[in-house]
N, C-alpha and C positions, 0 to 999 in steps of 0.2 A: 701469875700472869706471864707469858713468852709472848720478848720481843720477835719482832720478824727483821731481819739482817737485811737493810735495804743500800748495801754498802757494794753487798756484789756487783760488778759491771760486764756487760756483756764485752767479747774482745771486740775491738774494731777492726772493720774489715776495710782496706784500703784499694783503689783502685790501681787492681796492673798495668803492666805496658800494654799491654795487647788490647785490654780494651780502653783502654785512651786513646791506644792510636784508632782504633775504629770512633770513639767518639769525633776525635778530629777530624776525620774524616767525614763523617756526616756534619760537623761545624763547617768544613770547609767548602761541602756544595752546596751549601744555605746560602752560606756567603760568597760563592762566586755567581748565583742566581740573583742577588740582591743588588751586588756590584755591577752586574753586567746590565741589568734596569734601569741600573743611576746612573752608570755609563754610556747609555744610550741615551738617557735624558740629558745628561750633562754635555755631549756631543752635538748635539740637537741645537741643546742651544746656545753652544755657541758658534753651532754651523750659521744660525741664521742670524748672530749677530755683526761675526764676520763675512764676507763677501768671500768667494772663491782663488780670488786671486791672491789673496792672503797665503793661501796654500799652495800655491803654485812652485814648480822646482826651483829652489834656489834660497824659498824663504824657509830657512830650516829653523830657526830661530822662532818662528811661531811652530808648529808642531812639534818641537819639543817642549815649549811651554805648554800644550794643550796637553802631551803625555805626562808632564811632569805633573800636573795641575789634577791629573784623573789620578795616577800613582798616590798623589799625596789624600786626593780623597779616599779611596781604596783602602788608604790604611789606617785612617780616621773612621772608617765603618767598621772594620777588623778590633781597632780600639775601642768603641764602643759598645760593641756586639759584647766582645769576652766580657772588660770590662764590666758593664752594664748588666749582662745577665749573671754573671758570679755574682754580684753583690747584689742582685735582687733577692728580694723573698724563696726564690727559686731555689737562687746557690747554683747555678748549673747554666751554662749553654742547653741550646735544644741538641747537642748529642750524646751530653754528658746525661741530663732528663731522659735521654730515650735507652740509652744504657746503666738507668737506677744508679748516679753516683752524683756526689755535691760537693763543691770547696767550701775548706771549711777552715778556721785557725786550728793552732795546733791543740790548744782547751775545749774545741767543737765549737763554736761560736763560729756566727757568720762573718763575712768579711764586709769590710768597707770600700766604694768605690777605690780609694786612694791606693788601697791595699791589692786590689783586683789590679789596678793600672800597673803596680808597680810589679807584678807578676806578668800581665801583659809585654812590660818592657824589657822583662829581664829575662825573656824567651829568645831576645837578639842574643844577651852574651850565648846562652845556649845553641844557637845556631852557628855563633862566631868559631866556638869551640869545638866546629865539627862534628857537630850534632849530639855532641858526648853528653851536655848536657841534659838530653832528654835520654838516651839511652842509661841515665843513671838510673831512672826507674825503674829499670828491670833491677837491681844491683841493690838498693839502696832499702832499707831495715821497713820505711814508710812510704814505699813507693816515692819519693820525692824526686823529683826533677832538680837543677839547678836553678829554673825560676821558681818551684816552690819552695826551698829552702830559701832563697833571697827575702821572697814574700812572707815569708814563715807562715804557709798555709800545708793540708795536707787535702789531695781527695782519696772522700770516703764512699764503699758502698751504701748504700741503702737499706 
């Protein structure tokens, strides 16, 4: 009787720079359509909890609490968004989905919110860095970015 070799693996296909940056790019006018909704609604109301004179020239001190206050929500929907949908079922943002690719651990296993977040945040050092950190994806063996390596996640295609 012949066994059948079910050892073989197909290679993984990882995702490049070029369409990550298009994924992010479609993550990113989700998310400024999403922001600019909540930001309307969040202006709204606190336009009508405060009175206008509150705004008035001079009181600069309330309008940069008002910026500061949207800023910080802004990046609390940005956090959750990635966040949130990498570690769904999903595995994927809706640009990463629209371009057939998912984060993944480096064993293929899905990721945990925790692990999403901490990928999330470690896209600042990446930015700190002069962006080097994402331009390592083009360079680097598994496509990895400096927040995927931190997260020890890797994306794959589909």
């Amino acid at each position: 009787m012949e066994q059948i070799d079910n050892t073989a693996q197909t290679p993984i296909s990882y995702g490049g720079f070029w369409k990550r940056l298009a994924a992010y790019i479609l993550d990113w006018i989700i998310l400024t359509i999403i922001s600019i909704i909540i930001l309307v609604v969040f202006s709204a109301s606190f336009g009508t909890l405060l009175n206008a004179e509150t705004f008035e020239e001079g009181n600069e001190a309330a309008l940069l609490g008002l910026t500061l206050g949207a800023d910080l929500l802004t990046f609390a929907i940005a956090w959750l968004y990635y966040a949130g949908m990498e570690s769904s079922s999903k595995q994927a943002t809706f640009g990463k989905l629209a371009l057939g690719m998912k984060v993944t651990r480096l064993n293929g296993e899905p990721i945990s919110f925790l692990r999403a977040s901490a990928r999330f945040f470690s896209k600042i050092l990446s930015v700190l860095l002069l962006f080097i950190g994402f331009i390592m994806i083009a360079f680097t063996e598994k496509k990895q970015g400096l927040h995927d390596m931190i997260a020890g996640v890797v994306i794959v295609n589909k």
